[in-house]
C-alpha positions in Angstrom: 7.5 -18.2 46.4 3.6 -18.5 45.3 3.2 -14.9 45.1 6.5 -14.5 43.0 5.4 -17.2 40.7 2.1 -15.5 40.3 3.6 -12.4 39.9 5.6 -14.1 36.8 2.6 -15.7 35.6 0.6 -12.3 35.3 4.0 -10.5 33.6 4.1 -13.2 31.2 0.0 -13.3 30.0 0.6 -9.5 29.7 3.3 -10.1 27.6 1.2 -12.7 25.1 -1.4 -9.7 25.4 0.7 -7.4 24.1 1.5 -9.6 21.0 0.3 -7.7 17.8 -2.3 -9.5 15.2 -0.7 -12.7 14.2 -0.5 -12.3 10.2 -3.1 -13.7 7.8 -4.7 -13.4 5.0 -7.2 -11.4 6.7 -7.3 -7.8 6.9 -5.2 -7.5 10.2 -2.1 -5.2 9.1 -3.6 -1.6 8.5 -1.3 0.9 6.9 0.2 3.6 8.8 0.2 7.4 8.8 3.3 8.2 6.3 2.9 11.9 5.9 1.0 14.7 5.7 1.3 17.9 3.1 -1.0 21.3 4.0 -0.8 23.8 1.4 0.1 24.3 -1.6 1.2 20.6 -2.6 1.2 17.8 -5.3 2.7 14.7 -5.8 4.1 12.0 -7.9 4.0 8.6 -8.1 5.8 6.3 -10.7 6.8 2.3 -11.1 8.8 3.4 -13.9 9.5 0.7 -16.0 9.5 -1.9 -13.3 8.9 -5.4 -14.4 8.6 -8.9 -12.1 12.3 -9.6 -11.5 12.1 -13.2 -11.4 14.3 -15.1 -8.8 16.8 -13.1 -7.5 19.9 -14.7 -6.2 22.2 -13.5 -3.9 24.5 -10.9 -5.9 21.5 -10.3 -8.2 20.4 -6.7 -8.6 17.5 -4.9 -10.0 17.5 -1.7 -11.5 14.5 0.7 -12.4 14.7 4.0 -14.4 12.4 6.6 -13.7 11.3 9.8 -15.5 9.2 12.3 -13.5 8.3 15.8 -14.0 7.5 18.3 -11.5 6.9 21.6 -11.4 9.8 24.5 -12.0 9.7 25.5 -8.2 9.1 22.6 -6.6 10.5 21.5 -3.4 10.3 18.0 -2.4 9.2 17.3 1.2 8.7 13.4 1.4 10.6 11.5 -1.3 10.5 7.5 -0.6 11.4 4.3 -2.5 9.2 1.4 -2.6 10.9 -2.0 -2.7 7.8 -4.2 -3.3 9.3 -7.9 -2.9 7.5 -11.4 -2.3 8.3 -15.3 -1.8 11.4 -14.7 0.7 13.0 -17.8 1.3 16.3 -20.0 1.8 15.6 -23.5 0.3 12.1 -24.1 1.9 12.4 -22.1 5.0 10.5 -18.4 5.6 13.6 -16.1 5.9 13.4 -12.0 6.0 15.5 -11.2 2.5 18.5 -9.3 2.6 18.0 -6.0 0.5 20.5 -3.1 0.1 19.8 0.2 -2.6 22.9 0.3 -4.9 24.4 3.6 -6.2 22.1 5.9 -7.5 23.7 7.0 -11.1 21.4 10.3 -11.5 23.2 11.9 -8.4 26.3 9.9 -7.1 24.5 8.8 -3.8 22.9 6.0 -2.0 19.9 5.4 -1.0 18.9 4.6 3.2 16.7 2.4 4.6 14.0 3.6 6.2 11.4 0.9 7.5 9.9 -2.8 6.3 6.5 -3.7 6.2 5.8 -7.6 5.7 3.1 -9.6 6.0 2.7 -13.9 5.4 -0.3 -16.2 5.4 0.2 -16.9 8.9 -0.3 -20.7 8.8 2.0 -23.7 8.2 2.0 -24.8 4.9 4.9 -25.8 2.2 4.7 -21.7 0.9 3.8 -19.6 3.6 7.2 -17.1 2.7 7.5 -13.6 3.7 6.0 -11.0 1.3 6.7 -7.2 1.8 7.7 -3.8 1.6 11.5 -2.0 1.6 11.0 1.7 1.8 14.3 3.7 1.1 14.6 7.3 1.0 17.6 9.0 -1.5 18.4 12.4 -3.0 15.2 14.8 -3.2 14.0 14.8 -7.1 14.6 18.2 -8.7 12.6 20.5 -10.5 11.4 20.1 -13.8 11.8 17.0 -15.7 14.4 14.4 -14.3 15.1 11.0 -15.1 16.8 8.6 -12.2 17.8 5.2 -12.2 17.2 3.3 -8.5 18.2 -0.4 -7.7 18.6 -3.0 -5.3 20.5 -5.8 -4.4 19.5 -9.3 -3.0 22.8 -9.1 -0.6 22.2 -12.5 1.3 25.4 -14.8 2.1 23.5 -17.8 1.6 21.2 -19.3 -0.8 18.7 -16.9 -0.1 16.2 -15.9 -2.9 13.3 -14.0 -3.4 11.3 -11.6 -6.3 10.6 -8.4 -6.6 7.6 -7.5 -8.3 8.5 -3.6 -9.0 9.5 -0.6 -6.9 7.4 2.6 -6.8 8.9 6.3 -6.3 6.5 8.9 -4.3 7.4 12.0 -4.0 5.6 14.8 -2.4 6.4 18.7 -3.2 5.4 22.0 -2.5 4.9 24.1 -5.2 3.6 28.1 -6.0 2.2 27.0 -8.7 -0.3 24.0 -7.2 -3.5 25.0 -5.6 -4.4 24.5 -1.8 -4.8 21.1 -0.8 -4.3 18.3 1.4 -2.5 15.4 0.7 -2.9 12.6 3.2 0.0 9.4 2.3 -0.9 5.5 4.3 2.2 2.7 3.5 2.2 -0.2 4.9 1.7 -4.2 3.9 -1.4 -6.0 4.1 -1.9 -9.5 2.4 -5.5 -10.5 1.1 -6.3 -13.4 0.0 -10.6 -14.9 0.0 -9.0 -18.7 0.6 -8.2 -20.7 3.2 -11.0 -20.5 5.3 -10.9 -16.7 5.2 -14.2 -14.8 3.8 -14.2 -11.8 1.7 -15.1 -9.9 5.1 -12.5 -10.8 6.4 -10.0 -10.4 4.0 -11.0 -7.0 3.5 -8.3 -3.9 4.4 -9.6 -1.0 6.2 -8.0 2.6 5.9 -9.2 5.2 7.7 -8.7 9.2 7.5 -9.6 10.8 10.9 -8.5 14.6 9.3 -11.6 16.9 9.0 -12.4 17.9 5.7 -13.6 21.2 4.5 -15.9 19.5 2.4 -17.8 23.3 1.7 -14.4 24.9 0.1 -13.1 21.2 -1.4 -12.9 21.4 -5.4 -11.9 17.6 -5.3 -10.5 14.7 -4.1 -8.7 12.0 -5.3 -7.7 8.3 -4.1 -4.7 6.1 -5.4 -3.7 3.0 -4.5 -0.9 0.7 -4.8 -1.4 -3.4 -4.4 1.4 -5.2 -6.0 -0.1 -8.6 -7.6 -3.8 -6.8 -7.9 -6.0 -7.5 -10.3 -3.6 -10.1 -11.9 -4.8 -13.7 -11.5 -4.1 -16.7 -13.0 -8.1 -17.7 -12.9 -11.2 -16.1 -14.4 -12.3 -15.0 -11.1 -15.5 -12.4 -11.9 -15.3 -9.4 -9.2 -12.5 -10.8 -8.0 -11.7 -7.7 -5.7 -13.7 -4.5 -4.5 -12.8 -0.7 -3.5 -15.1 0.5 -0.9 -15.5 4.7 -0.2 -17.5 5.6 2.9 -19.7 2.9 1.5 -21.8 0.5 4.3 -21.6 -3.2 2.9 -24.2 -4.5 4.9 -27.7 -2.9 6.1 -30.9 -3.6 8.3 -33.6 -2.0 5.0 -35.0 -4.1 3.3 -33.0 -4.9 -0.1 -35.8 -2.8 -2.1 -35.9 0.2 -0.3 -31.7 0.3 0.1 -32.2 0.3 -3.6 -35.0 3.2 -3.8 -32.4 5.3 -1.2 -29.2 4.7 -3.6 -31.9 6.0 -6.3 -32.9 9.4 -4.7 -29.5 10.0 -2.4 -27.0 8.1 -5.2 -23.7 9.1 -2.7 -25.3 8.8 0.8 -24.1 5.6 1.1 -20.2 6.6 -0.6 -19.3 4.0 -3.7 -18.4 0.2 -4.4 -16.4 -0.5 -7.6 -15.9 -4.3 -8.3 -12.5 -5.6 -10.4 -10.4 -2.5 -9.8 -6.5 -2.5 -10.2 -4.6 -3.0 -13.6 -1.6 -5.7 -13.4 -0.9 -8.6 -15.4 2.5 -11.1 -15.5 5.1 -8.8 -16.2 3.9 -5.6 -14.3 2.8 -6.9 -11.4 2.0 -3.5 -9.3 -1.6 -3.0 -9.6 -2.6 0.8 -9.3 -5.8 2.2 -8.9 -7.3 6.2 -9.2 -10.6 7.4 -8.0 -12.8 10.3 -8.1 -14.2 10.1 -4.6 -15.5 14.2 -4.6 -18.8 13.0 -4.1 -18.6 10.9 -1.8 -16.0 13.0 1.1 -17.4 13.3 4.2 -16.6 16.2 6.4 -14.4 13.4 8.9 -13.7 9.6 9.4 -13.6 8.9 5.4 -12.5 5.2 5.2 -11.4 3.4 2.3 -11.2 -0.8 2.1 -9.9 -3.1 0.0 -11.3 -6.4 -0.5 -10.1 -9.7 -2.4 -12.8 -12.0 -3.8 -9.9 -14.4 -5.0 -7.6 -12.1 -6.2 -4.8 -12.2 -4.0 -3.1 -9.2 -3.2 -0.7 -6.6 -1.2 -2.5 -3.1 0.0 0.7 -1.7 0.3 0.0 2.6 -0.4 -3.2 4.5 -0.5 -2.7 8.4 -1.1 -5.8 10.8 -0.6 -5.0 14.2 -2.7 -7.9 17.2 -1.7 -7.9 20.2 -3.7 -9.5 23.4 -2.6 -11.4 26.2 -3.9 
């Protein structure tokens, strides 16, 4: 009986071992590989003219028109739908929302599921609700110029509400006519937030490209990033958020001579911009593009996010090389 019990013991602390990173607003949710394009590929990203929804009841729906071009031969390989949604609750208890696509006008078909990412505060407080991301795939855009209308429903039975700040439409083609490339795509849900007893350190997002780069043959490279609620706040926070590219935050030098290096090798160290992303009360998804060329390195590029007192989602970061 001892031995069975210990047995059961040991099963059990394996068990709480097991338990992913309890959510916070620390950097603790990376995002995951999405997909990968080799060849000759391009994409497209759009929030169309997504707006905050407000509260959404149940039997609400939110619609969002989109107008994309892409080229005459194009072919669309990864096509997904971004349900960017926040504050999920029933009264004043955390619930998961209930979220369904409704009919897709354009082309007569619905939209699927296809995962959730969510992340919450992770303490107990009177608003620590579910925020998160619904990602739907539908009917493969078309070549040329298209317009398509996607929406969602809040399909709860109870009084379940939550918002939705915008939804977002990737999609990622092969084309003839685009140049050789590599496009690397991350999704996921992250929460920052530098409050509560969590630094800017810590609430600082880490995304990490392991793919070897030509860097000899590479013509460019470009980053973009999604965060819904970036770069909007209701306070004058100066550098309230940062974008870090292969760039070491802290070092051993001395502070004079880290400044002499950055003088005589200006990308050795990659490249920090302060107050990036572009969202205020009505579009909510803040989106920022980057040169980063000068900064590649031929393997283990990582990019991080970090709030200052922002508050904000990492929710898609897409990497686009070009080659010569």
């Amino acid at each position: 009986m001892i031995s069975r019990a210990r047995t059961v013991m040991a099963l059990l602390c394996a068990a709480l071992l097991a338990v992913p990173v309890l959510a916070t607003y620390a950097g603790d949710k990376p995002l995951f590989d999405a997909y990968t394009c080799e060849g000759k590929c391009g994409y497209a990203f759009s929030t169309g003219n997504s707006t905050y929804s407000g509260t959404l009841l149940p039997g609400d729906q939110y619609p969002v028109e989109f107008t994309v071009t892409l080229p005459d031969d194009a072919v669309v390989q990864y096509q997904r739908y971004y349900v960017y949604w926040a504050w999920s609750r029933r009264d004043e208890q955390s619930v998961y929302p209930s979220i369904a696509a409704i009919s897709s006008p354009a082309y007569g078909t619905s939209a699927e599921p296809v995962v959730r990412y969510t992340d919450n505060k992770g303490f107990s407080s009177p608003s620590d609700f579910y925020s998160g991301v619904d990602a739907f795939s539908g009917a493969p855009l078309p070549p040329g110029t298209s317009t398509v209308t996607f929406g969602v429903a809040n399909t709860a039975e109870s009084n379940s509400t939550f918002v939705i700040q915008g939804i977002g439409l990737l999609a990622v083609y092969s084309s003839a006519s685009e140049p050789e490339g590599l496009i690397l795509v991350k999704e996921g849900c992250d929460m920052l937030y530098y409050s509560y007893g969590i630094t800017p350190e810590m609430a600082t997002s880490s995304v990490d490209f392991n793919r070897e780069i030509d860097t000899a043959r590479m013509k460019s490279a470009t980053l973009e990033l999604v965060a819904p609620s970036g770069g909007y706040t209701r306070s004058d926070v100066i550098r309230k958020n940062a974008l870090y590219f292969n760039h070491q935050q802290d070092s051993d030098l001395p502070k004079f001579l880290s400044v002499i290096l950055g003088l005589v090798f200006p990308y050795a160290n990659g490249k920090e911009w302060v107050d990036v992303f572009d969202s205020d009360q009505q579009q909510q998804i803040g989106i920022e593009t980057r040169d980063v060329t000068a900064y590649m390195a031929p393997r283990s590029n990582t990019v991080a996010v970090q709030d200052r007192g922002d508050y904000l989602l990492l929710t898609n970061v897409v990497l686009h090389i070009v080659f010569r």
